[in-house]
Each structure stands twice: as structure tokens, then as C-alpha cells.
C-alpha positions in Angstrom: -7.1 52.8 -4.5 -3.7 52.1 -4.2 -4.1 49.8 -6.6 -6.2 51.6 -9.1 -3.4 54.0 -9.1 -0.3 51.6 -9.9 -2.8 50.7 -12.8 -2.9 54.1 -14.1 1.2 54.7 -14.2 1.8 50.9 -15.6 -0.1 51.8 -18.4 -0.1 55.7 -18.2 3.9 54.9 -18.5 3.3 52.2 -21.2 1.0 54.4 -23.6 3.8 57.1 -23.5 6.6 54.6 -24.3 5.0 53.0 -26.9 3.4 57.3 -28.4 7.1 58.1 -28.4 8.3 54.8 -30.4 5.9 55.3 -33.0 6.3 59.3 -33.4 10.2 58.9 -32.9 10.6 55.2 -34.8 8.0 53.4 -36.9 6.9 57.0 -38.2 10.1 57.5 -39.9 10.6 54.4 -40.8 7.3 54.1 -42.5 8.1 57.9 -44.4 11.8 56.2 -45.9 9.9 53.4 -47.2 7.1 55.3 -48.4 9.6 57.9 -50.0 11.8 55.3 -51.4 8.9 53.8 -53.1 6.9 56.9 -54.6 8.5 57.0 -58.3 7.6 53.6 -58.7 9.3 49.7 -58.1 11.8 49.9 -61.0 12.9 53.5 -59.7 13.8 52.4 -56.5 15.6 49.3 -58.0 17.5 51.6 -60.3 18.7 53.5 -57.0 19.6 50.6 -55.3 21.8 48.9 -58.1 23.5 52.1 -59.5 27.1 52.1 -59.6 27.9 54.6 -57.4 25.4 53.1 -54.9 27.4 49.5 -55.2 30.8 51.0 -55.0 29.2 53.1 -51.5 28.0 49.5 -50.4 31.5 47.7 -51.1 33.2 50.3 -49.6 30.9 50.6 -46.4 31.2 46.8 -45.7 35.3 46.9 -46.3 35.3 49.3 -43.5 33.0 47.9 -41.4 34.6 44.2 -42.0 38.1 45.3 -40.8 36.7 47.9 -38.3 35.2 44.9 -36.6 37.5 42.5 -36.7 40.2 45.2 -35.1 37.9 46.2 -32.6 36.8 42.2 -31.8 40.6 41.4 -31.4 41.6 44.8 -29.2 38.5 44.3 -27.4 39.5 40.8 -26.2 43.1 41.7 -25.4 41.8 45.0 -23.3 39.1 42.8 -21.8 41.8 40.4 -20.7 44.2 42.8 -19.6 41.7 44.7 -17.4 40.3 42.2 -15.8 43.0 39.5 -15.3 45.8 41.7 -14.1 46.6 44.6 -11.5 49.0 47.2 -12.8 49.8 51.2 -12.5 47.5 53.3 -14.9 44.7 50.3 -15.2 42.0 52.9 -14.5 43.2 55.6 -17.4 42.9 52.7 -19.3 39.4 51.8 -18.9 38.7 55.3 -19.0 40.4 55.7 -21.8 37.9 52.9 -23.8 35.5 55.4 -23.2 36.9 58.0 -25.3 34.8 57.5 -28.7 31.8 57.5 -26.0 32.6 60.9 -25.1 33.5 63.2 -28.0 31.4 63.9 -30.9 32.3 61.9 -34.2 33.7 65.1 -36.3 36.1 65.8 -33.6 37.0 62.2 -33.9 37.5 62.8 -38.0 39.2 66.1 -37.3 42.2 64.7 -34.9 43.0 62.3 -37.9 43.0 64.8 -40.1 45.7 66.9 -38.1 47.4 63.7 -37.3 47.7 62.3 -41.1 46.7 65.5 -43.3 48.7 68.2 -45.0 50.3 70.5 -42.1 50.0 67.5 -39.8 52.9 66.2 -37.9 52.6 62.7 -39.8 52.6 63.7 -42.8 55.7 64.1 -43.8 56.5 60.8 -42.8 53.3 59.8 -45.0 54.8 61.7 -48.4 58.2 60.3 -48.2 56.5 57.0 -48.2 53.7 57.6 -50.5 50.9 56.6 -48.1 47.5 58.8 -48.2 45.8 58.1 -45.4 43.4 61.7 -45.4 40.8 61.8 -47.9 41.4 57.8 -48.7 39.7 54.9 -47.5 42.8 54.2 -45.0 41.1 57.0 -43.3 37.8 55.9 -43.7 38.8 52.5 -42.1 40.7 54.0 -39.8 38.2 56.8 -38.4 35.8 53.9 -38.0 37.7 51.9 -35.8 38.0 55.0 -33.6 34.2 55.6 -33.4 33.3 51.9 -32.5 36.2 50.2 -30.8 34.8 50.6 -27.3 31.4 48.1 -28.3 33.2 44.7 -27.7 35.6 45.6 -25.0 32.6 47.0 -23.1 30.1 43.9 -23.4 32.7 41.4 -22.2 34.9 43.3 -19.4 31.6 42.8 -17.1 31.3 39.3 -17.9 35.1 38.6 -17.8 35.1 40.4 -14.3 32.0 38.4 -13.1 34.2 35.1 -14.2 36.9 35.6 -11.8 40.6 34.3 -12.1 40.0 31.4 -10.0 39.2 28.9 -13.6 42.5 30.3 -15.3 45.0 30.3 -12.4 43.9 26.5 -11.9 44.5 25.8 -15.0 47.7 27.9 -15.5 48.7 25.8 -12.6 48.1 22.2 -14.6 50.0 23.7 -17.3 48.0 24.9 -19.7 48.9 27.6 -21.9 47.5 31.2 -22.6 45.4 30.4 -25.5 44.3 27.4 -24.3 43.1 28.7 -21.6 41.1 31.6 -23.4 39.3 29.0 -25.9 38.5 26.4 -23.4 37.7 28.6 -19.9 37.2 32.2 -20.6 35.6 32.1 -24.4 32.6 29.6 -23.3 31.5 32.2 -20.6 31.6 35.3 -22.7 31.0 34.2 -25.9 27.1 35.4 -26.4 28.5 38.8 -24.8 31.4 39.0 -27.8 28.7 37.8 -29.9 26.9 40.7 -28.9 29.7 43.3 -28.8 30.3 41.8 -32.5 26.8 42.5 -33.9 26.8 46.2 -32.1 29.9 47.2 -33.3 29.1 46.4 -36.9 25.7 48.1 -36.7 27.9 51.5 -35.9 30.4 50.9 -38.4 27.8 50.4 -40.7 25.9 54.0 -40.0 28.7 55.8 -39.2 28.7 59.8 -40.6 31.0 62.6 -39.0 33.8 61.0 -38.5 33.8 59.4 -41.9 32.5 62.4 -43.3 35.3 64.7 -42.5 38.4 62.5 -43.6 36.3 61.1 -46.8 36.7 63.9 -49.0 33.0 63.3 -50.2 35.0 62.0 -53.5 32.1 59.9 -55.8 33.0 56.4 -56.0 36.3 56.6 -54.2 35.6 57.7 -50.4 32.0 57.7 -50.1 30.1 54.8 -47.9 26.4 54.5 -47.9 25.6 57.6 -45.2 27.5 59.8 -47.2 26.2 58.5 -51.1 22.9 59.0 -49.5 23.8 62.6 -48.1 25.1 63.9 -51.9 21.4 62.4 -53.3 19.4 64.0 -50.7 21.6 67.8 -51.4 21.3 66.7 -55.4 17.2 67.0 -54.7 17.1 63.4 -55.4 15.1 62.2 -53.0 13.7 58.7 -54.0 17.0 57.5 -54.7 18.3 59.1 -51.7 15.2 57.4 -49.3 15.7 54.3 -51.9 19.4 53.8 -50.8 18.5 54.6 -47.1 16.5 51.7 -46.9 19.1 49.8 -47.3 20.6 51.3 -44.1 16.6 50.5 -43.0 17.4 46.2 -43.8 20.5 46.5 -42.5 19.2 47.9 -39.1 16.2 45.1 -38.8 18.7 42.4 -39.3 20.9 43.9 -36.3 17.7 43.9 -34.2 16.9 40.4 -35.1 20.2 39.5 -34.6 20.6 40.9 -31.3 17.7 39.4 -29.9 18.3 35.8 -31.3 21.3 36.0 -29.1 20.1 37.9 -25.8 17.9 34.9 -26.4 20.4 32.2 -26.1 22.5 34.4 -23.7 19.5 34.3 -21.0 18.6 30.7 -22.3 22.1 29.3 -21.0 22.3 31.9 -18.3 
């Protein structure tokens, strides 16, 4: 009996994952394709390739680019500090990673734009100099790097912290320097985890909305990335394109997947 009944929740508990992936993921991925596709193949390649939609793509992978190069180099150095060292406030700090984590997205784009926009207390600064950051893809980039620098620091810091300092102060000891000791001790043990933290934090930069939303402007051509091009289609009543252009976003997302797994593949196959 007792047995019969651990059948019954394995796959009582396995019908209901798999019901809520399909109602909650393949469903809706199935409807974008569908949608994207109704007016026809040369409709949806029109979407796809219009200006507007190119200059939302070019400008979605600018910001992700830098986003995640930023976030791959802060991540390391707060990685490093947190684990390698002992010092007052270390906690707040890690705390602190947690930040885009905690607060929604908008409020993320509304602190930059009372930081850098008119009436904030930077922007003043920012006129005498002629820098527009609000409403300008500085702000783009920048609000992304605020809503996905916490995805590489938080993959590595458990690995770095399972690694130990014994490796580094030997070496330190021998006289090897700091970088040398990153490329040739730390890196080899958490390189599938940055890998990792890489692909993640590109994914998010990739889909962001609020934050991006709120310091864009919505200006065609100029501020808008992908989420937001596909946004003015779907408020326009232009739905194909809109669902045409998502998919993109769709590709995109599959790729990540693939991605991620190829490497928790390797990371378990060396672990």
C-alpha cells in the first residue's frame, strides 16, 4: 500500500507539473508563433526586417553587450572581495547585490530618473556638460545594468566560497601575483558558474521592460529595444507584427535554454 501510494504522488505530482508547463509555457508559446504567422510568411518577414524593428534589435543587443560585460567584470571583483577577504560592512554588501532582486523594475527606472532627469540632483551637473542620460540610451544601458548585475556575482560567490583561500595564499606565498592567480587557480574552478552567470544575465538584459521602459522615452528608433518596439505594435492594433517581432524574443529565449543546459552539462560532467 505504501507503495501504491508513493506511486500516486510521483506521478500525481508529475501530471500537475508537466499540466501547469503546458497551460503556463508551451500554450503561449505555441499562440506567439501561431499569431506571428496568421497574415502569412512574407508578413511576418516584413515585421521582422522593418527598420524600426532592426534599429529596436541593434539597440537591444548594445545594451545587453555592455550590460553584460559590466556586470561579468563587477561580478568577479564582488565575488572576489566577498569571499577572499574579512572586513567591516561585508554583510551590507552582499545584501546589497540583492537589491535589483528586491524592488520592482519601474522603481529601478524611476530612481534614475530622479537621479539624472530634469529636477534631479545630477542634472545640473549633466547640462553644463551636455550629457543626456534620461530618455537616451545612456539610460537604457545604464537601467539595465541595474536590473541584472546581481546574475554573475550570485552564480560564482558559492563556488568561490566552496574553493577556499588555501590554493591562492599558497600561491601568493611562491610569489605569484593577483591576476595570475585568478586565471590559473580561481577561474578553472568557477568558470562553468561565470559561464553560467554570463548566459543568465544576458537573457535579462535581453527581456528587460520597466526599468527600460520608464527612462526610454518610448522615442521610435532612438530609445526603443525589442520589449518596447513590440509594446507600441501591440497598442497600434498590430498584432502580427507585434507576435512577429516577439518571436524573436521566443529564438532568443530557446537559445538561452540550450545554452544553459550545454553547460550545466559540462559543469556536472567535470564536477
Amino acid at each position: 500500500m505504501h507503495k501504491d501510494e508513493n506511486k500516486i504522488l510521483k506521478y500525481g505530482l508529475i501530471g500537475i507539473s508537466v499540466l501547469f508547463l503546458i497551460l503556463m509555457l508551451i500554450v503561449p508559446l505555441i499562440s506567439i508563433i501561431s499569431e506571428a504567422l496568421s497574415k502569412g510568411f512574407d508578413s511576418y518577414i516584413k515585421a521582422v526586417s522593418d527598420g524600426y524593428t532592426i534599429k529596436a534589435m541593434n539597440l537591444t543587443l548594445i545594451a545587453t553587450i555592455i550590460a553584460t560585460i559590466m556586470n561579468t567584470i563587477f561580478g568577479i571583483c564582488v565575488a572576489w572581495t566577498l569571499t577572499k577577504f574579512k572586513f567591516k560592512g561585508k554583510n551590507l554588501l552582499g545584501t546589497l547585490i540583492d537589491l535589483p532582486f528586491a524592488i520592482s523594475p519601474v522603481i529601478a527606472g524611476l530612481i534614475f530618473v530622479l537621479t539624472f532627469g530634469k529636477g534631479g540632483f545630477l542634472n545640473s551637473i549633466l547640462v553644463e556638460n551636455n550629457i543626456k542620460i534620461i530618455f537616451a540610451v545612456p539610460g537604457i544601458i545604464l537601467a539595465t545594468i541595474f536590473v541584472t548585475f546581481p546574475f554573475v556575482a550570485r552564480e560564482i560567490i558559492p563556488l568561490m566560497n566552496a574553493q577556499g583561500t588555501d590554493e591562492e595564499e599558497a600561491a601568493a606565498m611562491m610569489g605569484a601575483g593577483g591576476f595570475e592567480i585568478f586565471r590559473k587557480i580561481t577561474l578553472p574552478n568557477i568558470k562553468w558558474g561565470l559561464v553560467y552567470g554570463i548566459i543568465l544575465c544576458a537573457a535579462r538584459a535581453m527581456g528587460e521592460f520597466g526599468a527600460v521602459s520608464v527612462v526610454s522615452g518610448h522615442i521610435r528608433g532612438k530609445t526603443n529595444t525589442l520589449p518596447l518596439h513590440i509594446e507600441i505594435l501591440y497598442n497600434e492594433y498590430q498584432f502580427s507584427a507585434a507576435f512577429a517581432v516577439a518571436s524573436i524574443l521566443v529564438i532568443i529565449a530557446i537559445i538561452v535554454l540550450i545554452l544553459r543546459n550545454i553547460v550545466e552539462w559540462k559543469s556536472n560532467k567535470e564536477g
